[in-house]
C-alpha positions in Angstrom: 136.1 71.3 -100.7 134.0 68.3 -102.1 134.4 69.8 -105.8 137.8 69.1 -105.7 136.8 65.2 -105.5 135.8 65.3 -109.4 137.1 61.9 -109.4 134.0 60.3 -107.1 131.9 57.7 -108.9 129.9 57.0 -106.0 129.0 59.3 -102.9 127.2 57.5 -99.9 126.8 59.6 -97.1 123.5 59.3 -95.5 122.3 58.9 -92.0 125.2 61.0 -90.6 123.5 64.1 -89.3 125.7 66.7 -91.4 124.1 70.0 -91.2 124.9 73.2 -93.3 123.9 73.5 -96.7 124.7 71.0 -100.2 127.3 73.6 -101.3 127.0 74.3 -105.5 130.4 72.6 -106.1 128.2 69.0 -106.0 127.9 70.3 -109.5 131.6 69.4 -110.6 131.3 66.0 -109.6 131.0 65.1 -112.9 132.3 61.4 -112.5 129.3 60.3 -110.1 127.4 57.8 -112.0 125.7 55.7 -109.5 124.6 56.8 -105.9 124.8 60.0 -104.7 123.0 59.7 -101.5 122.9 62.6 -98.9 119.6 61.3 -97.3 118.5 61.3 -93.2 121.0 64.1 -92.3 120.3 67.6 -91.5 120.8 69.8 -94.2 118.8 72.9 -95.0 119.1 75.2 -97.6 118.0 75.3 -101.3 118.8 72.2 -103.7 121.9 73.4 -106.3 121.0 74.3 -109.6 124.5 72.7 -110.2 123.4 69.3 -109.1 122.1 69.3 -112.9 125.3 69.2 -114.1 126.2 66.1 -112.7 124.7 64.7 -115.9 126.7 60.9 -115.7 124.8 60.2 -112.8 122.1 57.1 -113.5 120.8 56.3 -110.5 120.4 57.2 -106.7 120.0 60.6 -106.2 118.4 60.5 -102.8 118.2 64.0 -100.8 115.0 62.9 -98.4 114.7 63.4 -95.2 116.8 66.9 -94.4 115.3 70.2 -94.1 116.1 71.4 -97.8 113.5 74.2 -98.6 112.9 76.4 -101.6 112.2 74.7 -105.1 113.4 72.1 -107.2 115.8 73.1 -109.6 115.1 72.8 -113.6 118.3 71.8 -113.9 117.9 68.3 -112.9 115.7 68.0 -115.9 119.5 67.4 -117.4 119.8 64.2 -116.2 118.5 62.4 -118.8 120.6 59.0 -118.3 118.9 58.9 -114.7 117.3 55.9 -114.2 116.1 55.0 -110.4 115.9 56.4 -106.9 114.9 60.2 -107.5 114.3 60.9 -103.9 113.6 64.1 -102.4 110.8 63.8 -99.7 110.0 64.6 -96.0 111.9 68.3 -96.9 110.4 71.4 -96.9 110.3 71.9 -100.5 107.7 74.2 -102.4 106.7 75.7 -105.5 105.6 74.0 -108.7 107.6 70.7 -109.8 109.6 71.1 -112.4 108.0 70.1 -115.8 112.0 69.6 -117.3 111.9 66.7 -114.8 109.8 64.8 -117.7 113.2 65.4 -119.8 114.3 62.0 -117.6 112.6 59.5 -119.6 114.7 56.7 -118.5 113.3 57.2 -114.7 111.7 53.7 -114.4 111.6 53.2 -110.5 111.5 55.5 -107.1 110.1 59.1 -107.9 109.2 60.3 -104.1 108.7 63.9 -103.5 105.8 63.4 -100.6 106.4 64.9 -97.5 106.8 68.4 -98.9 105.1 72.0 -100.2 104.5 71.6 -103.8 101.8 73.4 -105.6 
C-alpha cells in the first residue's frame, strides 16, 4: 500500500503504463515536497480528494496523459506552497475548474488542463 511510504519526498513514476486507479491513500504522503509525477500511464478513475492533503508538496504534480475522468477536486486548492508543473491534461476530465485552485498563489509556471471536458 503506497500510504504506508509516508516517508517519500519525491515520487517519479511516469511513462510506465500502470493501470487501475490513484488510490486515496496518495493523500498520506505527507512528506512529498517536490515531484509527484504519475504522468503517460494508464490510469482511470477520479482524481483523490486526498491528493489535497499532500499540502508540503511545491512543485510537480503532473497527472497528464491517463484516462482520469470525473472532476478536479477542491481540495487541491490546499496546496498553497505549490509553485510549478500543475499538470493534468490529455484526461477525460469534466465539470467546472475549481475556483479554490486560485488559493495557490505561488503557482508561477505550468498550469495545463487542455486536452479535457471542462465547462
Amino acid at each position: 500500500e503506497i500510504g504506508g511510504l509516508a516517508g517519500l519526498t519525491t515520487i517519479k513514476k511516469q511513462d510506465n503504463y500502470f493501470s487501475g486507479t490513484v488510490p486515496s491513500e496518495i493523500g498520506r504522503l505527507t512528506a512529498v515536497k517536490t515531484y509527484m509525477y504519475l504522468d503517460n500511464n494508464d490510469l482511470t478513475g477520479t482524481v483523490p480528494s486526498e491528493m489535497g492533503h499532500v499540502t508540503a508538496l511545491e512543485q510537480g504534480l503532473r497527472m497528464d496523459s491517463n484516462d482520469l475522468s470525473g472532476k478536479l477536486p477542491t481540495e487541491l486548492g490546499q496546496l498553497t506552497e505549490f509553485t510549478s508543473h500543475l499538470n493534468f491534461y490529455n484526461n477525460d476530465l469534466s465539470k467546472a475548474i475549481p475556483t479554490q485552485l486560485g488559493s495557490m498563489s505561488k503557482l508561477e509556471a505550468s498550469f495545463r488542463l487542455h486536452e479535457n471536458r471542462f465547462t
